[in-house]
N, C-alpha and C positions, 0 to 999 in steps of 0.2 A: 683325403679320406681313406682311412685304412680299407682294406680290400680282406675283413675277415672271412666273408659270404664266396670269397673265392677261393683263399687259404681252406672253407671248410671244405669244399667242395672235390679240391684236389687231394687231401687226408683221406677220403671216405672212399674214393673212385678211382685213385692214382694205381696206374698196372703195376707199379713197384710195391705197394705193397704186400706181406710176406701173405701167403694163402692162407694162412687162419684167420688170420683179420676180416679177409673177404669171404671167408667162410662162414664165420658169423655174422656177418653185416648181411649176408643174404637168408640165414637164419631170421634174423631178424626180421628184414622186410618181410621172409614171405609167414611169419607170422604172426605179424601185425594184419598183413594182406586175408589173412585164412581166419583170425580172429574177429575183425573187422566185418568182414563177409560173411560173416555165420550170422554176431549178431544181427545186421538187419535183414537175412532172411526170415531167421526166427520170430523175430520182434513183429516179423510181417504179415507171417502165419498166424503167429497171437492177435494179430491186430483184425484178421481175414476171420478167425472165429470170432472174436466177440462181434464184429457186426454181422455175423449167421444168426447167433444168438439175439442179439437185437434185433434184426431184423423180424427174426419168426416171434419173440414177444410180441413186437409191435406190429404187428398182422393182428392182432384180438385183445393187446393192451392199449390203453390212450395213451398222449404224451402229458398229460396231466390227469390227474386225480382231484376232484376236493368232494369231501365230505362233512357233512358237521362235528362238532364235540360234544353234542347232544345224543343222545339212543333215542331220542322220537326221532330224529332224519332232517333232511335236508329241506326248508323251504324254497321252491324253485319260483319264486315273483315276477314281477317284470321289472322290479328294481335289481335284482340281479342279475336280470336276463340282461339288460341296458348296459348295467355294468363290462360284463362280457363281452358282447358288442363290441363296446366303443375299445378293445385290444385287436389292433389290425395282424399281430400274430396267430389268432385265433381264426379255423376254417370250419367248425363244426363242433359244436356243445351237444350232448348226448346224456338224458335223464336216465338214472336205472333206479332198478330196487333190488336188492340181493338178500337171501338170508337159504337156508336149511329146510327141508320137505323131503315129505317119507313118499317115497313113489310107489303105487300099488300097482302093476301090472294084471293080478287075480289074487287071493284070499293066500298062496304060498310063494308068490312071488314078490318080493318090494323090498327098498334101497335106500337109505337117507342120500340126499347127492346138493348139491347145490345149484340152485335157483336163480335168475336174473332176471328182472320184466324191464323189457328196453321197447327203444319206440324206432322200430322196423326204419323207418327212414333215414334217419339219423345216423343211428346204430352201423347203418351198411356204409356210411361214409368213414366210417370213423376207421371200423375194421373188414377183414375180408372174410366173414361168413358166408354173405351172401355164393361166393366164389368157392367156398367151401363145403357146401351143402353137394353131397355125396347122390342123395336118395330123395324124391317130392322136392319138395320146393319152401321156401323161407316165407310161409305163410301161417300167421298167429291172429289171424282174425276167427273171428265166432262162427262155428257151423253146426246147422242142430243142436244149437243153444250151448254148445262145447268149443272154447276156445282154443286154438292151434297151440303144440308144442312141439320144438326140434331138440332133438336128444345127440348127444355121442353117437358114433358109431362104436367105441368100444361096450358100451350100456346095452346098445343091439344088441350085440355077441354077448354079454352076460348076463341076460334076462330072456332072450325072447321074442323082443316087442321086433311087430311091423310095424310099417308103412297103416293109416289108417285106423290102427288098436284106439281104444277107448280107454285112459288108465284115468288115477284119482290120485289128485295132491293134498296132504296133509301137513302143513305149516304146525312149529312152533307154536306160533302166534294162534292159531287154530286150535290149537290143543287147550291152552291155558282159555280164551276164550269160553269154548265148553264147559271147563271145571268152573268156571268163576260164575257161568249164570245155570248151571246144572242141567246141561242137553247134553245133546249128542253130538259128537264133535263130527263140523261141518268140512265134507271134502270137496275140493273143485276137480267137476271130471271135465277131461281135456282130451281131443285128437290129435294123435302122433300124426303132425303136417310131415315131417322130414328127419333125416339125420345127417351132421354134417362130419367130418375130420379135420383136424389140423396136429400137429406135433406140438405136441403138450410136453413143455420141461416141467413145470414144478407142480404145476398147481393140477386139479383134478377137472374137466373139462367140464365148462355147469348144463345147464337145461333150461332153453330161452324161452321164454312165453311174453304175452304183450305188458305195456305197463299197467293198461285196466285190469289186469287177471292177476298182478302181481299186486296192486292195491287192493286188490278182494280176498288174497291169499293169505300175505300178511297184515293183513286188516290195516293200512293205512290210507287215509283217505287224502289229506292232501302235501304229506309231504314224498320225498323220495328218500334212499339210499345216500346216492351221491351223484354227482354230472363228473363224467369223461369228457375231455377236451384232446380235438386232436388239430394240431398246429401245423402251418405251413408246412414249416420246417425245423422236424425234431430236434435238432441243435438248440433251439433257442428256450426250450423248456426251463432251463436256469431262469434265464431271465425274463421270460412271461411271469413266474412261478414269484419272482419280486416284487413283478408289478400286484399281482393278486394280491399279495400281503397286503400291501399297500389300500388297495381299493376295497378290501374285500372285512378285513381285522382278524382279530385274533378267535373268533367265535366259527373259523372254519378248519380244517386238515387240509392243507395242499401238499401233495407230493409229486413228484416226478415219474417219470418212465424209470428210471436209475434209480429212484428212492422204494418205487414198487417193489425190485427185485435186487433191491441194494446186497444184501448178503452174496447171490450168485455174481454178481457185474465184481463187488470188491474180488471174491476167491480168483475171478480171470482175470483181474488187474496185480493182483500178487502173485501167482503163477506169474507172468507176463516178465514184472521186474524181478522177482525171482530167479528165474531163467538169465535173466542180463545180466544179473551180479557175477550168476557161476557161468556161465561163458568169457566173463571178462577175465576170468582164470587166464585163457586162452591168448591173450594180448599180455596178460602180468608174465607169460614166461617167455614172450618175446621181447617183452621191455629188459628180465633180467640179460639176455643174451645181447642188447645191446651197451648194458654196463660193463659187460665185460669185453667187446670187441672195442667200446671208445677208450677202455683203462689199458688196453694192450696197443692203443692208436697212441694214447697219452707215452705210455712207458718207450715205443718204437720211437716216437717224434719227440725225445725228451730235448735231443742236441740241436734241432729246429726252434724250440719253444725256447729255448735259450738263448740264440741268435735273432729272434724277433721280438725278446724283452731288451736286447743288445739295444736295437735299433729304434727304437721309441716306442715299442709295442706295452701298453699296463697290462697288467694284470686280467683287470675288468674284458681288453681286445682278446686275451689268450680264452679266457670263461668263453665269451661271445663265439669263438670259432667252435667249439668243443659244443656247446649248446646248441648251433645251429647245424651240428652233424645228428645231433638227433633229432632236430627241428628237418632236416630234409631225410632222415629213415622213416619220420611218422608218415610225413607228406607223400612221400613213395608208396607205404605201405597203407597209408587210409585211401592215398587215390585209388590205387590196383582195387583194394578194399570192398571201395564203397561202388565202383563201376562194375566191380563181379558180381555184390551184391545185390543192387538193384537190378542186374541184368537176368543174374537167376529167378530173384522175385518176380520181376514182369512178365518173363518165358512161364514162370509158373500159373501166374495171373490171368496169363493170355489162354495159351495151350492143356494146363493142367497135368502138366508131366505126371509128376508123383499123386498117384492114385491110393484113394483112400479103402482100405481090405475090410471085403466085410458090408453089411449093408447100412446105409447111414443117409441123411439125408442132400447131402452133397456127394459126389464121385471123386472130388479130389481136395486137394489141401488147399483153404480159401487165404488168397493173401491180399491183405490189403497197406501200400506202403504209406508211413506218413512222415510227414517231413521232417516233424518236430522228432521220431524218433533217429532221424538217420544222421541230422545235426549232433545229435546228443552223442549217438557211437561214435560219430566221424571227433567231435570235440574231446570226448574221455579219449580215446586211442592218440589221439597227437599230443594232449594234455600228458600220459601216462610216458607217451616218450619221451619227451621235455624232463618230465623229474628222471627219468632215466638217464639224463646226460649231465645232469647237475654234478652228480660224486666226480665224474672224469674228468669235467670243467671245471670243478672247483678244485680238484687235485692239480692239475695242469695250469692253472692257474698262480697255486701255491710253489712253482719249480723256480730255485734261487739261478739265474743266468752263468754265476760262476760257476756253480758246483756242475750244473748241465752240460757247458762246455768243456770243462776240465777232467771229468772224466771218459766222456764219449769220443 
C-alpha cells in the first residue's frame, strides 16, 4: 500500500523546507483557524438574538394562531373544541375577539388603540401578563356594573389615566350599529383594574378586557375572533400546524409563531447568512495562500515526484499526496478553528464578557450555539481547502519523470 498520507505529511512539516513554504503554510492554517472561529462565533450571536426576539414575542404571542376566512369570526363549538383536544401537542387553547375602539378617558382626551377580549384563565397560561402587570391587578370582572380593563403602561403616560378611572369604549362596530338603526351610538364604560409592560417590537401594545365585554363591544354574540394555541413545545408548531390542516379544512387561517412575525424572523435569518457569506471572504484568502505554498511545495519537490513516478507511483498517488496536504491544512485550521470558536462562544454564553453599551434589554451579547451551524463552517472551511489543493495536485500530477529528473 503506497504510503501517500505519509509522503503528505513529511512535504508539509519536513524542517528542510525552505521558509517560505512554512511561512505560508502557517499563514494559512492560522487563517483558516481565525476564519473558521469568527464565523461560529458570529453565527452564535445571531443565533443568541433571534431566540431574545423569540423568546420576548412569545411571552404574549401563541405558538399557533387560527382564525376563520369569514369577517363574522370564528365558531368556537365543541366539535372543535374535541378536535383540539384529541392533539396531545397542544397545552392550552385560548378564545379572543380583537378589533379597533376609541378610548375616552374625558370629552378632550381619547385614542383609537387596539382591543382584545380574552378569558383571564386561559389567556394567563398561554402568555406572561399576568406577570407583567406593573400596577392593580389582572382583573376584568364587572364592578359597579363596569367591567375591568388593563391598559399599557406607555397609554398611562400619554393620556393620564389611573389606576381605578372610569373611561368609555366606542367600537367600530358600535358606531355603524347607531347609524343603521338611528340612535345614539352606545359606549361601554369600563374600570381601569390595572397596567401592565412588556417590550413591545412591532406591534402596538392592545387593551385587554373580558370576552363578555368584548362580545357586547363588538356586537358579536356567539362567535369569536380567533383561538391562540400554545404548545408543549414551540418547536413543533410546523408540525401541529399540518395536523390542523388536516382536521380542521380549508375554511380556517392557521399560522405559526414564525408566520405571525414572518417578515421580522426572515430580515434575522438573512442578516445571519448574510454575515456568513462575507466572513467566508476570510477563509477564501487563506485558501488562496494555500495554492500558493502547495504550487511552490509542487515546484521545490519537482525531482522527488519524478523519482516516485520512477518507482511505481501513478499519477492519481502524486494528486492524492498534494490533496491530502490540503486535506491536513483544513483539519489543522478547522480543528484550532472550531475549538476557539466554541470556546469563545460558551465563555461568552456563560460569563457575558462583551457587554452590550447603551440600555437594551439584555446586558450582554446572547449566544446561542448550534450544531447544525458549526457542521456547516467546519464542512465549507475543509471543503474550500480541498479545492484549494486541487490546481497543485493536479499540476504535480501532470510532471513527466524524465524531464523532472533530468533537469534537477
Amino acid at each position: 500500500m503506497k504510503s501517500t498520507g505519509f509522503i503528505a505529511r513529511r512535504y508539509l512539516f519536513s524542517r528542510k523546507s525552505i521558509s517560505l513554504i512554512s511561512t505560508l503554510t502557517s499563514i494559512s492554517i492560522i487563517g483558516v483557524t481565525i476564519g473558521t472561529a469568527v464565523l461560529i462565533i458570529v453565527l452564535s450571536v445571531f443565533n443568541g438574538f433571534f431566540e431574545v426576539i423569540k423568546g420576548l414575542l412569545l411571552s404574549h404571542d401563541p405558538d399557533i394562531r387560527i382564525e376563520s376566512i369569514e369577517s363574522s369570526g370564528l365558531l368556537y363549538d365543541r366539535d372543535l373544541r374535541d378536535k383540539l383536544q384529541s392533539i396531545p401537542q397542544i397545552k392550552v387553547v385560548s378564545p379572543y375577539i380583537a378589533g379597533k375602539a376609541l378610548l375616552a378617558a374625558d370629552k378632550n382626551n381619547n385614542r383609537v388603540l387596539h382591543v382584545k377580549g380574552i378569558e383571564p384563565d386561559s389567556f394567563t397560561e398561554l402568555t406572561q401578563l399576568k406577570e407583567n402587570i406593573t400596577e392593580g391587578k389582572l382583573d376584568l370582572t364587572v364592578r359597579d356594573h363596569r367591567p375591568g380593563l388593563v391598559l399599557n403602561n406607555r397609554l398611562r403616560g400619554q393620556m393620564g389615566i389611573i389606576e381605578g378611572q372610569t373611561v368609555a369604549l366606542l367600537s367600530a362596530e358600535g358606531m355603524q350599529h347607531a347609524l343603521t338603526q338611528f340612535s345614539v351610538p352606545r359606549t361601554e364604560r369600563m374600570h381601569v383594574a390595572g397596567f401592565y409592560d412588556i417590550t413591545q417590537i412591532i406591534d402596538v401594545p392592545p387593551a385587554y378586557i373580558s370576552l363578555d365585554a368584548a362580545r357586547r363591544l363588538f356586537k358579536k354574540r356567539h362567535t369569536v375572533t380567533g383561538l391562540e394555541i400554545r404548545l408543549h413545545n414551540s418547536d413543533d408548531a410546523k408540525e401541529v400546524e399540518h395536523i390542523l390542516r388536516k382536521k380542521l379544512g380549508k375554511q380556517f387561517k392557521i399560522a405559526t409563531w414564525y408566520q405571525l412575525k414572518k417578515p421580522m424572523y426572515d430580515v434575522m435569518r438573512l442578516e445571519k447568512w448574510g454575515s456568513y457569506l462575507i466572513l467566508m471572504i476570510i477563509v477564501l484568502v487563506a485558501v488562496l495562500n494555500i495554492v500558493g505554498s502547495l504550487t511552490m511545495i509542487v515546484i521545490q519537490k519537482k525531482r522527488d515526484v519524478g523519482v516516485l513516478l520512477t518507482m511505481g507511483y501513478t499519477p492519481d498517488d502524486i494528486k492524492k499526496i498534494f490533496l491530502k496536504q490540503g486535506l491536513f491544512i483544513g483539519l489543522i485550521g478547522c480543528g484550532l478553528g472550531g475549538i476557539t470558536g466554541l470556546a469563545l462562544s460558551w465563555l461568552q454564553k456563560i460569563y457575558g464578557i462583551v457587554k452590550l453599551s447603551g440600555s437594551f434589554i439584555i446586558s450582554a451579547y446572547p449566544v446561542s450555539i448550534h450544531a447544525g451551524d458549526v457542521i456547516l463552517v467546519l464542512a465549507a472551511s475543509l471543503l474550500l481547502c480541498l479545492l484549494a489543493s486541487w490546481y497543485p495536485a493536479k499540476r504535480a500530477a501532470a510532471t513527466e519523470p524524465a524531464d523532472a529528473i533530468r533537469f534537477e
